[in-house]
N, C-alpha and C positions, 0 to 999 in steps of 0.2 A: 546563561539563564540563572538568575540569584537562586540562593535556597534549592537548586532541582541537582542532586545525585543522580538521575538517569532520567530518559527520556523513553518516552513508549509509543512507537512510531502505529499509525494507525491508517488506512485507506478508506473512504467511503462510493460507493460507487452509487451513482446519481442518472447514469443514462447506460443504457449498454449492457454487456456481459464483460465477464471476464475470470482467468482464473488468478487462484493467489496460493503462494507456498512457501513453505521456507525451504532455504537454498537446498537441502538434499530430502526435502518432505516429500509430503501424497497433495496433491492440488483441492482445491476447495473452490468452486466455482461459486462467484457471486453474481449477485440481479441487484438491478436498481433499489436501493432503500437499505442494502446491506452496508454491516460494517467490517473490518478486521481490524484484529491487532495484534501486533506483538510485544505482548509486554516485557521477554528479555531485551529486542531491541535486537533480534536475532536479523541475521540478514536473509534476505526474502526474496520472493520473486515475482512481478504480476505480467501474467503474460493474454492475449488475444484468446478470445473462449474458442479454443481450436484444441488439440490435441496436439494438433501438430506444434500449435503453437509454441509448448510447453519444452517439446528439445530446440530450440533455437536457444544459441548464444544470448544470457541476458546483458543488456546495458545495463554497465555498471554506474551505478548515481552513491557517490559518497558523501560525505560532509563537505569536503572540500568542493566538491563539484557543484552540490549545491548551492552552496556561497555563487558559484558563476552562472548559475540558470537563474537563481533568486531574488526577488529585492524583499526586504524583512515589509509586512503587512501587503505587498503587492498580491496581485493573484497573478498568475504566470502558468499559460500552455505549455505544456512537455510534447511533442506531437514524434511517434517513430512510427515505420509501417507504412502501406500504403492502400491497402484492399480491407475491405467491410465497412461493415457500419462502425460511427463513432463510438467509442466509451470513455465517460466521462468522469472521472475518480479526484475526489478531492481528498489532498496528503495533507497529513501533519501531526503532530505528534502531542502529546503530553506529557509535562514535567512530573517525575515521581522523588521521592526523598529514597527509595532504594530498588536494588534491579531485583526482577521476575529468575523464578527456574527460565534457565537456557530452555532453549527447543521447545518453546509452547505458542499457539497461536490460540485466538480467540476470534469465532466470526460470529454474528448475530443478525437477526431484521432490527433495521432501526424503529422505535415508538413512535415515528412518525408518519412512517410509508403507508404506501397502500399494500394491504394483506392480499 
């Protein structure tokens, strides 16, 4: 990415519940219209709005990996699991000129959803 020092990976969830953390945090459970981010670019966790959900082995998705699920402007299903309803999350990230304090997330209601 030209001009981008770091990138600030972000999830929006669009259908569904879900929760999100970072790799040794406290969960944040999000609803449809919410966003998160992580502006260090910390690694993270999203897991099924379960509790249980949350101690299960996360799949691991790295840069590399994602090069092999990806095509650059495609949209592209991630699908693991097998039980509940869908949730539907769209990834991606933002180019920043420098990185965030480590270990901080950010979730919010997006300006668009319904309150």
């Amino acid at each position: 990415m030209p001009d981008a020092d770091h990138v600030i990976p972000y999830h929006l969830l669009t259908a569904g519940t879900c929760y999100a953390k970072l790799a040794d945090g406290e969960p944040v459970e999000l609803r449809p219209g919410e966003v998160i981010l992580f502006p260090a670019g910390d690694r993270h966790v999203l897991a099924a709005a379960s509790r249980e959900a949350l101690g299960l082995k996360p799949v691991e998705i790295s840069g590399e990996s994602l090069g092999q699920l990806l095509t650059r402007g495609d949209v592209e299903a991630f699908e693991c699991g097998e039980h509940g309803s869908a949730t539907h999350i769209i990834c991606g990230f933002l180019a920043a000129m420098r990185a965030w304090p480590s270990q901080s997330c950010v979730a919010c209601r997006a300006c668009c959803g319904s309150a």
